[in-house]
N, C-alpha and C positions, 0 to 999 in steps of 0.2 A: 360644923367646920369652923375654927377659929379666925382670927382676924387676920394670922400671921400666912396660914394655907389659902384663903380668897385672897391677900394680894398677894403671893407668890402666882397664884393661878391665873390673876388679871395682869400680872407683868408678861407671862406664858402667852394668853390670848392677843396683847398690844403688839406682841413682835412679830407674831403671828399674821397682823394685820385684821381680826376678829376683834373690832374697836366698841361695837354694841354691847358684847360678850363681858368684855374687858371694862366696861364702866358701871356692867349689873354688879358685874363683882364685886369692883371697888366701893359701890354701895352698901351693898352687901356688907363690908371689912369694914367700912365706915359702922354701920350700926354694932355688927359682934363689939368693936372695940369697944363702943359706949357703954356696954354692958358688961366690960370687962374691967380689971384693975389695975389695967398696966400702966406704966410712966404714959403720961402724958406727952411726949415729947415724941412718943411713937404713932401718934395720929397725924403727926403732921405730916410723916409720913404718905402716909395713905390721902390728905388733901394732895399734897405737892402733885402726888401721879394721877390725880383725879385731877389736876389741873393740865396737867400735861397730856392729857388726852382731849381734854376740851380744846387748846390749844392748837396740836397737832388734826384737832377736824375743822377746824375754823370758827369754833362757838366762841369765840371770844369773852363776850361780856359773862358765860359761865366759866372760864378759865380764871378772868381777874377777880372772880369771887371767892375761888378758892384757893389761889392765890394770896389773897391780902387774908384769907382766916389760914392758913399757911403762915403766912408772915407773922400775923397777932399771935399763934401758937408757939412759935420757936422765941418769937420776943418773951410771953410769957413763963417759957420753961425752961429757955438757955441766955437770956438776958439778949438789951437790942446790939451789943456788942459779940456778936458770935460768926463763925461760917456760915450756917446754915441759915442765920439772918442773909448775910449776904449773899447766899447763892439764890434766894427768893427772891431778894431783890433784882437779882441780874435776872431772872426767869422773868419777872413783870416788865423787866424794859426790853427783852424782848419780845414780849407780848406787845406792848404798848409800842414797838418801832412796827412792826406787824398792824397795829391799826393807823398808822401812821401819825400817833403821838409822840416824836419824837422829844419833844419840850418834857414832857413825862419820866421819859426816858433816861434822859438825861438827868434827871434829878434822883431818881432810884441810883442809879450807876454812881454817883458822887460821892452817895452814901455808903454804896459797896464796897466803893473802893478805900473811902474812908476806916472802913470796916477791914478789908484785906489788910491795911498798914499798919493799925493796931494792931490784930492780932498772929497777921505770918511776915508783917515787915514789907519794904519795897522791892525787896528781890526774892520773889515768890513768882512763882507760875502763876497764881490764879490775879495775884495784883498787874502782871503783865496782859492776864486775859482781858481785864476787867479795863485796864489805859485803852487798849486797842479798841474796844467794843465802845468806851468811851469818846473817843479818838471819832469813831467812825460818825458817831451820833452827834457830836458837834459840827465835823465836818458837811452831812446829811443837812444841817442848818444855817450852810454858808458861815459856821463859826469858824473859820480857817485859823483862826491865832490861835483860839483854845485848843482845834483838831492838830494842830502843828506840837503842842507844847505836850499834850498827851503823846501821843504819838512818839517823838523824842525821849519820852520819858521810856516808855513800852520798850524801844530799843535801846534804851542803856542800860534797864535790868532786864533785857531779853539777852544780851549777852553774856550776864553774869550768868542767868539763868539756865541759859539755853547753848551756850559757846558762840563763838564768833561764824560758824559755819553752820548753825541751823537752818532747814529751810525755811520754819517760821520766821527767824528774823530776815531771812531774804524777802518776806512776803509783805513784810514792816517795811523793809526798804523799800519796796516798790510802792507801796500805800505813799508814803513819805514822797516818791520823787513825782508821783501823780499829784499832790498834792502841791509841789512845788511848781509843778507844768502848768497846774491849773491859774497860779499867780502869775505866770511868765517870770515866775525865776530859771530861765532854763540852763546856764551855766550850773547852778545848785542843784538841778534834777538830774542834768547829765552825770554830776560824780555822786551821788547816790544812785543812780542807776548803775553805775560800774561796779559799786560796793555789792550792789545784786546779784551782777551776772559774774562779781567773781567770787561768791556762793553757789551758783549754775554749773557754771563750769566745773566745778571739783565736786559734783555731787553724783552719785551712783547711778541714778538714772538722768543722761541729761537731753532725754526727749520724752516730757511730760506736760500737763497742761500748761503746769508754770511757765514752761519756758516761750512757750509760746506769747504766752499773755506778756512775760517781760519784751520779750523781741517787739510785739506789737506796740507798748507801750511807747518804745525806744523808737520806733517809727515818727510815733504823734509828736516826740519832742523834734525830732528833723523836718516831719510837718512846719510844724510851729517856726521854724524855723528858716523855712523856704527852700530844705534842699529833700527837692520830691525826689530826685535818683535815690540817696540813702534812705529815704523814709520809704520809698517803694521795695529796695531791695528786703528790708526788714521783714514787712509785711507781708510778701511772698513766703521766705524763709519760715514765719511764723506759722502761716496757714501749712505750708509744707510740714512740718515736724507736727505740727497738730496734727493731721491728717493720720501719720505715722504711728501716733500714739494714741488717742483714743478714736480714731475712725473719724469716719465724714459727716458724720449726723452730731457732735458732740457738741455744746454750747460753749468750749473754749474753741471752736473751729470758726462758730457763727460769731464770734466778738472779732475776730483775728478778720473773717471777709468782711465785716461790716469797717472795722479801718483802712481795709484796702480799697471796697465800693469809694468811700469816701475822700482816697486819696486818687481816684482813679475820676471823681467828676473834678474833681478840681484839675487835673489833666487836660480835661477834655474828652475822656476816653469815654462815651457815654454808656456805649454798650457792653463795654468789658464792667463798667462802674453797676449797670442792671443786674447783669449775672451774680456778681458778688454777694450786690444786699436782696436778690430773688431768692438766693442761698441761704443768706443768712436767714433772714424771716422765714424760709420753710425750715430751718431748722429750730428756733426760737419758740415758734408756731406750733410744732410739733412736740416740744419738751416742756413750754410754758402757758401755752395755750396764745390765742389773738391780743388777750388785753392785757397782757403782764407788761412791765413798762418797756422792756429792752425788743420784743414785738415793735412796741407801738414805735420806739424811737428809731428802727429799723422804715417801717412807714413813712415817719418823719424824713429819713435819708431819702427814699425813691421818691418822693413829693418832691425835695430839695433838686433831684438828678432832671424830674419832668421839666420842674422850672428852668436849669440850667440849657434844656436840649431846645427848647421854646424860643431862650435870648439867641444860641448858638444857628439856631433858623431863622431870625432876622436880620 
């Protein structure tokens, strides 16, 4: 069997979920090709998805091996100014945001996207992909000015890109007015927030996870602001249409009760504030297991609520 039939056959087994299967192969396609004469450019190939399965089981440090001989191949057969440079590069920073090397990450991504504007320009999709994923890895490092300036950038060729009514760019917006909430600019987050939800609103389905996640969002900034009535009604409304749309166990339902828990101890409502985040972490708990961070910081909340019931009993 050729090099071309074991990876078509170990792409077949990976979707499959038969990932053991699927990396004998690619070994396998690995060695026929060495013994084969074809362009060189087509083994990188066969690295890239030999990475991507290391990746996708958590072997990390055999992902970024194959990976960076990935990388040195496409450099050597299509020059380091190419796509397919960049799109190895964006696979290693998400490797590398996955071990929590975001500093890493960030510098692959620089590169890619330095790489996207050479060669498809700044109003391309994958330069748009590459500002956000950027965007995100800055901000991930408390860089808010760099996270702000990508970001901006991301939506002003996602509109060209994408129209002024995509939901992607509603998703920028929201990233964007979170990020402004996070500075206590909240006059600047509330009219990026409006630019969101009047994306939401004219969109064919407008009870889905997004909207939820916007509504809740839109809560934190009337939190923030001291008027718990509107920030309460949000949050209801949020969890509600969550509910409606992907069921009661979904991880956009558990972020939506975990800002409600949370606007409901600051209340004083202790036990209405228990239920929410008991909810949220069993659903958290059950999709991402006890130690993924948004668990843990679930935890963090009902520590926070105990303490509050303790002062509220003296």
């Amino acid at each position: 069997m050729g090099w071309r039939e074991l990876n078509n056959e170990a792409l077949m087994c990976s979707k499959q979920g038969d990932l053991p299967r699927a990396e004998k192969l690619w070994r396998d396609a690995l060695a026929a090709f060495d013994h084969s004469h074809d362009e060189p450019q087509h083994r990188v190939l066969i690295l890239d998805n030999l990475a991507k399965l290391y990746a996708k089981s958590g072997r990390y440090r055999e992902a970024d091996r194959y990976y960076q001989e990935s990388l040195a191949g496409a450099e050597a057969t299509l020059g380091p100014i190419s796509p397919a440079v960049a799109k190895t590069l964006a696979e290693l920073a998400a490797l590398s945001t996955a071990e929590g090397q975001d500093d890493m990450a960030e510098g692959y991504l620089r590169r890619a996207l330095s790489i996207w504007k050479t060669t498809v320009g700044e109003h391309h999709l994958e330069t748009v992909r590459c500002l956000r994923f950027l965007s995100r890895v800055c901000r991930s490092q408390d860089n808010l000015v760099d996270g702000e300036k990508y970001l901006r950038a991301a939506i002003q060729s996602g509109r060209r890109v994408l129209g002024d009514s995509h939901p992607d760019l509603a998703r920028m917006y929201n990233s964007l007015a979170m990020l402004l909430l996070r500075q206590d600019r909240l006059d600047e987050a509330e009219q990026v927030f409006r630019k969101e939800f009047d994306i939401w609103k004219n969109a064919t389905n407008s009870k889905q996870p997004d909207i939820c996640k916007a509504l809740s969002d839109l809560g934190q900034l009337y939190f923030a602001r001291g008027d718990l009535d509107k920030a309460e009604k949000l949050c209801e409304r949020a969890v509600k249409i969550g509910i409606e749309s992907v069921g009661d166990q979904h991880p956009a339902v558990a972020r939506c009760l975990r800002a409600l828990g949370v606007l409901r101890i600051r209340q004083g409502r202790h036990d209405e504030a228990q239920q929410c985040l008991e909810k949220a972490y069993e659903i958290y708990e059950r999709a991402h297991g006890p130690d993924h961070p948004k668990s843990k910081d679930v935890v963090d909340r009902l520590t926070e609520l105990y303490q509050a019931r303790r002062r509220a009993s003296h």
